[in-house]
MARFIKOL-356294 format. One record per residue (C-alpha): chain; z, x, y. Coordinates in pm, whole numbers, plus 32768, in hexadecimal, padded with zeros to 4 digits. Each point is the difference from the previous one (the first is absolute). Example, Ala and Ser with C-alpha at 12.3 -4.5 7.8 and 13.67 -1.06 7.14 Angstrom:
{lumza: A, pz: 830C, px: 84CE, py: 7E3E}
{lumza: A, pz: 7FBE, px: 8089, py: 8158}
This chain:
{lumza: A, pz: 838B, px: 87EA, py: 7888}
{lumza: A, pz: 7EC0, px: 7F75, py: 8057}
{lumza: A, pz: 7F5A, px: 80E0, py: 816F}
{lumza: A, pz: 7F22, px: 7F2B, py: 80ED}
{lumza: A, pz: 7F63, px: 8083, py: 813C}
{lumza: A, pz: 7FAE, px: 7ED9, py: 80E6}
{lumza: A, pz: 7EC3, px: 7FD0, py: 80C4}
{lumza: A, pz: 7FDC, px: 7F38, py: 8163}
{lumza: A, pz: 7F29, px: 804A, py: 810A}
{lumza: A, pz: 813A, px: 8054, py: 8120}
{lumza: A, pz: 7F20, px: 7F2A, py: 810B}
{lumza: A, pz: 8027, px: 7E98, py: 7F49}
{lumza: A, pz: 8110, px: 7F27, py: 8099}
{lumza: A, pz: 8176, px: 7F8C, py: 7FEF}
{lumza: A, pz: 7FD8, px: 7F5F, py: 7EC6}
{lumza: A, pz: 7F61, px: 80E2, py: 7F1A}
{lumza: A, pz: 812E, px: 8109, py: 8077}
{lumza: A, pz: 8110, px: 7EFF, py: 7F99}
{lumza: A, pz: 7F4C, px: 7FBD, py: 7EDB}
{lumza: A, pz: 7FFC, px: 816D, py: 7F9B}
{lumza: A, pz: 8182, px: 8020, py: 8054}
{lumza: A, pz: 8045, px: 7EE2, py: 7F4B}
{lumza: A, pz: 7F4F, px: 80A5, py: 7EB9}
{lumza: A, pz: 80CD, px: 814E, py: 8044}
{lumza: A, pz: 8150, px: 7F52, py: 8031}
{lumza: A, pz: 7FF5, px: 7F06, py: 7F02}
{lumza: A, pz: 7F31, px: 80B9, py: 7EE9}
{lumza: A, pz: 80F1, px: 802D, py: 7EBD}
{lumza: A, pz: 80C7, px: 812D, py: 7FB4}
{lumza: A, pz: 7EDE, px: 80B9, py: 7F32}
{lumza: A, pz: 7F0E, px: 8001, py: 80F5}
{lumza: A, pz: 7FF7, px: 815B, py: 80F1}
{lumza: A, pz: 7F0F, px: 7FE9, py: 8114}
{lumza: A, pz: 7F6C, px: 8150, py: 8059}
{lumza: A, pz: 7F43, px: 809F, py: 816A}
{lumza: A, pz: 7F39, px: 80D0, py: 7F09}
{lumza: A, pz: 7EE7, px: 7F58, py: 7F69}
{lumza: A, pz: 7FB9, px: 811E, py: 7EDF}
{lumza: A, pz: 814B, px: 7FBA, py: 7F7B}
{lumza: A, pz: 7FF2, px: 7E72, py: 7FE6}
{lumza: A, pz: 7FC1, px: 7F39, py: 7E95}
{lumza: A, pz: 7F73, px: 7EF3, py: 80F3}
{lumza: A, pz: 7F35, px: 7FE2, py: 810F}
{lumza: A, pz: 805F, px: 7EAD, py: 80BE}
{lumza: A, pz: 7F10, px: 7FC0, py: 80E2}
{lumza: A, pz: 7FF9, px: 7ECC, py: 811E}
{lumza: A, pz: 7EBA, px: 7F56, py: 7FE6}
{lumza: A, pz: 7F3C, px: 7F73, py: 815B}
{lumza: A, pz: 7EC8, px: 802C, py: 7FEC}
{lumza: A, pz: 7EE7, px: 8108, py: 7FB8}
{lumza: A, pz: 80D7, px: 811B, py: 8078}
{lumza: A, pz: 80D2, px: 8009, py: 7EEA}
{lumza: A, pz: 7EC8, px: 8021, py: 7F13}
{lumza: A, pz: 7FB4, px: 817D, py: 7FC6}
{lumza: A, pz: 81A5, px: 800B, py: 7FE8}
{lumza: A, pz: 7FF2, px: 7F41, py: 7EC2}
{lumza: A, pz: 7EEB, px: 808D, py: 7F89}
{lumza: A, pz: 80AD, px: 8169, py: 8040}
{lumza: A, pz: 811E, px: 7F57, py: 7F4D}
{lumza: A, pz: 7F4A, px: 7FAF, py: 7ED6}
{lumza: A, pz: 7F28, px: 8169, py: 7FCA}
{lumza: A, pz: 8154, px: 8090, py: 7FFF}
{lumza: A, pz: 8058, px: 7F76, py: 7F17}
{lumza: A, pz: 814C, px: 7F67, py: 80A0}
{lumza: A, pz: 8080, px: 7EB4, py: 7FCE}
{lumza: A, pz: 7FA7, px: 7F07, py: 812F}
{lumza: A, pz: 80DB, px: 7EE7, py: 8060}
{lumza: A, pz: 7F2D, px: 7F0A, py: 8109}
{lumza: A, pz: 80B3, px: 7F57, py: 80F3}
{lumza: A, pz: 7EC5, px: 7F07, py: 807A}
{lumza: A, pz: 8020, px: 7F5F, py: 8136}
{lumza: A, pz: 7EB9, px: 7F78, py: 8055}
{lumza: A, pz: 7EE7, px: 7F7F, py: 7F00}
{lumza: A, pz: 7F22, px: 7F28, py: 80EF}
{lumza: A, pz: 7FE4, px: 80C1, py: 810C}
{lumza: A, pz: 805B, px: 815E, py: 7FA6}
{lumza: A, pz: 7E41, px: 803E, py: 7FD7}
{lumza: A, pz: 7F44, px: 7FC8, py: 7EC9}
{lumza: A, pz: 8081, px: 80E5, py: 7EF2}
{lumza: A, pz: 8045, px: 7FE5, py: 7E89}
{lumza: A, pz: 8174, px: 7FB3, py: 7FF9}
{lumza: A, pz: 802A, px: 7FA8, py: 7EC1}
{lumza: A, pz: 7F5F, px: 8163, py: 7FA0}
{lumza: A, pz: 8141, px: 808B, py: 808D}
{lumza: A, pz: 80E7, px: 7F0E, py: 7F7B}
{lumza: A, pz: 7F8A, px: 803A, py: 7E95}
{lumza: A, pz: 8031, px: 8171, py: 8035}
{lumza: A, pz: 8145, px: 7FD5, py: 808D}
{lumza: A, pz: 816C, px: 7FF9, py: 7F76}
{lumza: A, pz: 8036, px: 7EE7, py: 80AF}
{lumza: A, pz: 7F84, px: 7F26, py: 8148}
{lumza: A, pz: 80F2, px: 7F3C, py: 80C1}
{lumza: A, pz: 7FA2, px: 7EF8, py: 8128}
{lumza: A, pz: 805D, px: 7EE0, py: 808E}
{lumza: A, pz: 7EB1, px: 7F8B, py: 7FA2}
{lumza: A, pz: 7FF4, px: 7F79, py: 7E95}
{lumza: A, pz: 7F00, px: 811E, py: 7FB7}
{lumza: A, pz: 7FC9, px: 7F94, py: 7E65}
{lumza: A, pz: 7F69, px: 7EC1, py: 80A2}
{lumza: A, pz: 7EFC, px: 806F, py: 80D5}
{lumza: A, pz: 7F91, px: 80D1, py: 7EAB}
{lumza: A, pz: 805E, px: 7F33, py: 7EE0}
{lumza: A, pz: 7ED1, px: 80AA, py: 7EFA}
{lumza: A, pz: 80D4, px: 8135, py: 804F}
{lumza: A, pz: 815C, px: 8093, py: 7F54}
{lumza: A, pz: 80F0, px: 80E2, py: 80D9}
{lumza: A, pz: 8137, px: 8008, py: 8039}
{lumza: A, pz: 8042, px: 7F61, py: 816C}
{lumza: A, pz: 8149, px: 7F58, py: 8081}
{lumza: A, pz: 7FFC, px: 7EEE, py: 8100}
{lumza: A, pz: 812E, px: 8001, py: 80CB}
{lumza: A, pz: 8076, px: 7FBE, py: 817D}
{lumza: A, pz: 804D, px: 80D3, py: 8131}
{lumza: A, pz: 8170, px: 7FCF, py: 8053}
{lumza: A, pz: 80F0, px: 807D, py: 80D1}
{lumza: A, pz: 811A, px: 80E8, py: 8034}
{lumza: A, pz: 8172, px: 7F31, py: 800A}
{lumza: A, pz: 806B, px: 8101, py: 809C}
{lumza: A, pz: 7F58, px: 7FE9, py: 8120}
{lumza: A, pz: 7FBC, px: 7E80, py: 8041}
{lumza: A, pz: 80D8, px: 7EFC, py: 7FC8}
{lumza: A, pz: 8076, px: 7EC3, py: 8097}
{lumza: A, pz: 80D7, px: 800D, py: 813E}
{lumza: A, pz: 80AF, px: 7EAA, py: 8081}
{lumza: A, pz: 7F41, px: 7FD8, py: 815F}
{lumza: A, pz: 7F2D, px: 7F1F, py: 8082}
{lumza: A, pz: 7E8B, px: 7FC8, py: 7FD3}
{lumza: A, pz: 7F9D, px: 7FB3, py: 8168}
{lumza: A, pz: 7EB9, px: 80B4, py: 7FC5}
{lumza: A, pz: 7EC3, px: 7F48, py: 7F44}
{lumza: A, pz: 7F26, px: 810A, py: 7F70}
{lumza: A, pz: 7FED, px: 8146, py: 7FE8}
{lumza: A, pz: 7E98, px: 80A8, py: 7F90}
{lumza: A, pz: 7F9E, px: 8191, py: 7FAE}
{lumza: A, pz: 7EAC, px: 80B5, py: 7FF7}
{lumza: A, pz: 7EDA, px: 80D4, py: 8099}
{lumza: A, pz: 7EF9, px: 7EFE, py: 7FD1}
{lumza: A, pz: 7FEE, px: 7EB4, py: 808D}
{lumza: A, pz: 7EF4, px: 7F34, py: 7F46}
{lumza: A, pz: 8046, px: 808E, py: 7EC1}
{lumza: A, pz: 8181, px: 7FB0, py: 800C}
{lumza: A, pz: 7FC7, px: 7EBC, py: 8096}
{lumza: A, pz: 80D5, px: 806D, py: 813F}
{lumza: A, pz: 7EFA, px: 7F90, py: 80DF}
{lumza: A, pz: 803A, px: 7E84, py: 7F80}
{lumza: A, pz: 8177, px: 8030, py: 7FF6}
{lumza: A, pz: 8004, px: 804D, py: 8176}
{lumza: A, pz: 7F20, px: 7EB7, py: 8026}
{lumza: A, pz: 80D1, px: 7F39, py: 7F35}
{lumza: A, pz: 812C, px: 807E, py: 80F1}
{lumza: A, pz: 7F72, px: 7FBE, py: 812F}
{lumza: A, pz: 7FA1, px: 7E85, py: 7F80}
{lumza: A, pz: 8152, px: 7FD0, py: 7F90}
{lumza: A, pz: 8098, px: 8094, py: 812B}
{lumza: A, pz: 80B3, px: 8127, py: 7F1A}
{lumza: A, pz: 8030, px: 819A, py: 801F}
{lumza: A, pz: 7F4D, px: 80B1, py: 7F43}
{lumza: A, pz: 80AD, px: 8139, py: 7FBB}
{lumza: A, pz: 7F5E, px: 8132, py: 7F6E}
{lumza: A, pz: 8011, px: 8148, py: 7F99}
{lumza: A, pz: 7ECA, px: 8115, py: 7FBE}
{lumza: A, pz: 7EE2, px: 7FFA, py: 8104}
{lumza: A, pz: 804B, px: 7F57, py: 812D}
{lumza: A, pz: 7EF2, px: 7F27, py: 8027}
{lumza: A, pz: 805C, px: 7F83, py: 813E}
{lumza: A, pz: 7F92, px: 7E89, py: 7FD5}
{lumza: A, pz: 80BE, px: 7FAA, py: 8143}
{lumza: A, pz: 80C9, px: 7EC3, py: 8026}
{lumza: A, pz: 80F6, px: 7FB7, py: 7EB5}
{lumza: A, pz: 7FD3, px: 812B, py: 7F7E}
{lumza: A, pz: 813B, px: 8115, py: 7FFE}
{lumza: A, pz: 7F92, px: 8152, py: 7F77}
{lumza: A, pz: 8119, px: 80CE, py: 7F58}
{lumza: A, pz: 8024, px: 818B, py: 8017}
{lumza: A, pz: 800E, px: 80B7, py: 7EAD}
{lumza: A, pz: 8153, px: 7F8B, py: 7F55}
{lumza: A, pz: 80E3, px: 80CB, py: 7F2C}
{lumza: A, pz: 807D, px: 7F5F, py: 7EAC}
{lumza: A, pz: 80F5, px: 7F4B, py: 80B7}
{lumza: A, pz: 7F86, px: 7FA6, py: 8117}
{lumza: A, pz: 7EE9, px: 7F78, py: 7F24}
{lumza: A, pz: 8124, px: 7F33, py: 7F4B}
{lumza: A, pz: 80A3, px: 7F95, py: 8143}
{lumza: A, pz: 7E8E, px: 7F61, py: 8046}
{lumza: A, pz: 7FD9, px: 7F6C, py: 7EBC}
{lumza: A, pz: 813B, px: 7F60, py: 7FFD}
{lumza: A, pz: 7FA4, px: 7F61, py: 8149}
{lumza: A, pz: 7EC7, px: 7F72, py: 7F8F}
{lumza: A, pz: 7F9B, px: 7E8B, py: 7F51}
{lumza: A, pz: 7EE0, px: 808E, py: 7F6E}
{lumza: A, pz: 7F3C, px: 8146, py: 7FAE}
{lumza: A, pz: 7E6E, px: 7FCC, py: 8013}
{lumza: A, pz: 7F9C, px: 80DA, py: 7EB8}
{lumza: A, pz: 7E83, px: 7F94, py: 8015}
{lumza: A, pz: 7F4D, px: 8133, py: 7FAB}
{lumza: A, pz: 7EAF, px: 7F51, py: 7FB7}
{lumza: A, pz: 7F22, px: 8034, py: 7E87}
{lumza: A, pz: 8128, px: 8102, py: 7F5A}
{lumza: A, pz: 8145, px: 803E, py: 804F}
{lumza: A, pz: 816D, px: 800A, py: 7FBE}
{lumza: A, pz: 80A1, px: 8039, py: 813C}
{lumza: A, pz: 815B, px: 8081, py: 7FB7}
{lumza: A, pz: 80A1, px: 7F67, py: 8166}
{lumza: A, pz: 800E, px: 7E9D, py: 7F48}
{lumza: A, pz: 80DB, px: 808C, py: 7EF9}
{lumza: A, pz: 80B1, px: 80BD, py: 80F4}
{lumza: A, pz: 8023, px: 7EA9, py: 80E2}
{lumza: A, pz: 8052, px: 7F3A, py: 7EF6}
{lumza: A, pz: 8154, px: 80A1, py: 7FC2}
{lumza: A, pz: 804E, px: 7FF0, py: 8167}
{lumza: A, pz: 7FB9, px: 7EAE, py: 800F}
{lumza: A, pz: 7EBA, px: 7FCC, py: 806E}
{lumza: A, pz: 7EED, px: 7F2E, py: 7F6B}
{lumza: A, pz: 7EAA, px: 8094, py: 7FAA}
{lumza: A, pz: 7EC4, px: 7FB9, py: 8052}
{lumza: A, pz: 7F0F, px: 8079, py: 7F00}
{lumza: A, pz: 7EAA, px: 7FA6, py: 7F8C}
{lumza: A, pz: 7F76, px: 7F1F, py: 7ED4}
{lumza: A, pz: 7F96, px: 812E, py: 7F7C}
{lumza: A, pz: 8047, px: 807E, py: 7E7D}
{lumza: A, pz: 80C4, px: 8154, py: 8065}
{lumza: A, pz: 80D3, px: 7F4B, py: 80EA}
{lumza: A, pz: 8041, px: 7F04, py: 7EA3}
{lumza: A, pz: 816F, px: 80E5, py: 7FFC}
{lumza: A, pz: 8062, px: 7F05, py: 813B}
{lumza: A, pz: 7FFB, px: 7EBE, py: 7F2F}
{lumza: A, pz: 816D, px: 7F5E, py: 8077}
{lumza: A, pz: 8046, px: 80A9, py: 810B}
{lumza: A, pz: 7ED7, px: 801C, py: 8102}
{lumza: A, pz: 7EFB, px: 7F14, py: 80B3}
{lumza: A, pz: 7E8E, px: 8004, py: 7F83}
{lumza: A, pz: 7EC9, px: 8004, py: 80ED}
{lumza: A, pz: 7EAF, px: 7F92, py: 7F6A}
{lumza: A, pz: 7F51, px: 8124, py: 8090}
{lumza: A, pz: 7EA8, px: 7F35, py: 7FEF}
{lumza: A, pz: 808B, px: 7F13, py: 80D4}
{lumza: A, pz: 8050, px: 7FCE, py: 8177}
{lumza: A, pz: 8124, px: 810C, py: 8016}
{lumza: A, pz: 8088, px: 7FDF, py: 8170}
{lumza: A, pz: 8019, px: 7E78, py: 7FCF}
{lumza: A, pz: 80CB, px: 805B, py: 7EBA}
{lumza: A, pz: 80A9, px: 80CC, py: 80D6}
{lumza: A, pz: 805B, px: 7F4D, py: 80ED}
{lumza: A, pz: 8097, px: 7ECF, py: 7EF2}
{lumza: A, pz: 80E2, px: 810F, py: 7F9A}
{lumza: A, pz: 8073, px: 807D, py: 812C}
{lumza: A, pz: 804C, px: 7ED4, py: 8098}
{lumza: A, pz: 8133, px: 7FD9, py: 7EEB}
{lumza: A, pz: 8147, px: 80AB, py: 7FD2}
{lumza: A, pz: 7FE6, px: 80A3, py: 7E9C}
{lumza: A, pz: 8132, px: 7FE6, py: 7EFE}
{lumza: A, pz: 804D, px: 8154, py: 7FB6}
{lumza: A, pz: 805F, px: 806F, py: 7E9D}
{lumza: A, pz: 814F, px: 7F8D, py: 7F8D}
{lumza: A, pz: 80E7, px: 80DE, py: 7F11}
{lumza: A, pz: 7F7D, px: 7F96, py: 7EE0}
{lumza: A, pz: 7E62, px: 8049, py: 8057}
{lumza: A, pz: 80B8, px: 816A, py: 80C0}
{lumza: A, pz: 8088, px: 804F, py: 7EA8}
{lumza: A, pz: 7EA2, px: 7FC7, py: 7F55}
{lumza: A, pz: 7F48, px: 80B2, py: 80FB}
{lumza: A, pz: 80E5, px: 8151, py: 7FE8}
{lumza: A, pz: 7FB5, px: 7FBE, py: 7E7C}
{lumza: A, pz: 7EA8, px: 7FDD, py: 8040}
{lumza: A, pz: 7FA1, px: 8118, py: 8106}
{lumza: A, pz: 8140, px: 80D5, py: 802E}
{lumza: A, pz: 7F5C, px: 817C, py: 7FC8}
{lumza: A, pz: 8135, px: 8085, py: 7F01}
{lumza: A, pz: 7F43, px: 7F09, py: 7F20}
{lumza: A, pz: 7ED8, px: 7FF9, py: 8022}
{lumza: A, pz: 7FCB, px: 8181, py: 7FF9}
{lumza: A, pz: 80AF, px: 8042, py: 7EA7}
{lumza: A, pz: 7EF6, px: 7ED7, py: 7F84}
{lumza: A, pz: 7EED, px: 80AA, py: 8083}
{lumza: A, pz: 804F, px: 815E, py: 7F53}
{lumza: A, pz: 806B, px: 7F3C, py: 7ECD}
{lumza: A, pz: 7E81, px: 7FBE, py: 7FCE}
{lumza: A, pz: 7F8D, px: 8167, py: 7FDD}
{lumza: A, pz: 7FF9, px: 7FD4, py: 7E87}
């Protein structure tokens, strides 16, 4: 039986919580999580930034075995990563972390977000709605050129997270509940995912089995949406992009792409994967 006490800072959003429920559910038989720290084999500890720093470091003089989850490289402040990574048990990101430090050996696992198929899933009604957009900060997630691109093309933008209040074509949502947040993506051609420089932004997997199309950025950690989502050269004009895609009526995913996408980013598999690496 292997113990691991699990580190997040409680004030990061909706997707580092389903990320961390997704480890707990899905995690294989031998693994017990613990409340109590002292009693844990391994420390797992969420990675954004500086914060999470001295916690590793505690980790280490301990004497304890840390597990990284790394969410940010770029913009998470100038620190040695890799320092950490060679000192952990193991470093998991979507990021393909041995790349960004080739000279350097330890033991990292690139894999996707997913989501939970219990929770979202594809429900026969009709996509009347264009786009659908989350997030706190406009420039950064591109929603600022999303509600341009919607008011050239004469489409709703519908959103959830701060309400911005752009004004005409734009319909801000109320928090949503798992299933309300299904009901919405089921009603939606397209999810903007276009967290700028590093991201992963779980709501295009989560779209994606509900039928909506993705737009993500040509970015390398958003490389796990090759198939089944629409690029945007970031370096390029973005709203007029924008606006070429909105102006079409996407194909959603048939059976067949479903099938490979529950394969691909279904949480029962790949949280047993993840674990599987702990050597």
């Amino acid at each position: 039986m292997i113990k691991i006490y699990e580190y997040q800072n409680k004030n990061l959003g909706m997707a580092f919580k389903r990320i961390s429920k997704a480890l707990h559910d899905y995690s294989p038989p031998d693994i017990k999580w613990t409340d109590y720290a002292g009693s844990a084999s391994i420390i797992l500890v969420h990675v954004v930034g500086g914060g999470e720093v001295p916690i590793m470091e505690n980790v280490l003089e301990s004497g304890r075995k840390l597990l990284i989850i790394q969410h940010v490289v770029k913009t998470g402040g100038v620190y040695p990563w890799n320092e950490y990574f060679k000192q952990a048990i193991l470093s998991v990101s979507f990021h393909d972390l041995a790349s960004y430090y080739p000279k350097d050996r330890f033991n990292s696992y690139s894999t996707p977000w997913g989501y939970d198929p219990k929770e979202f899933s594809r429900i026969e009604m009709p996509k009347k709605r264009k786009v659908l957009g989350t997030g706190y900060v406009a420039d950064t997630e591109c929603l600022d050129k999303l509600y341009q691109a919607c008011l050239n093309t004469d489409n709703i933008m519908y959103h959830t997270g701060k309400d911005f209040e752009f004004g005409k074509n734009y319909y801000h949502l109320p928090w949503l509940n798992d299933v309300g947040f299904n009901e919405m993506l089921n009603s939606v051609q397209y999810t903007s995912c276009l967290r700028d420089i590093e991201g992963f932004e779980m709501m295009g997997v989560e779209g994606l089995v509900c039928g909506a199309v993705p737009i993500v950025p040509a970015l390398d950690t958003y490389r796990w949406y090759r198939k089944h989502g629409i690029f945007v050269d970031m370096h390029s004009d973005i709203t007029k992009q924008l606006e070429d895609i909105l102006v079409l009526t996407p194909t959603p995913p048939d059976e067949d792409e479903l099938e490979e996408i529950h394969q691909k980013f279904s949480w029962e598999y790949i949280v047993p994967k993840i674990f599987a690496h702990l050597g």
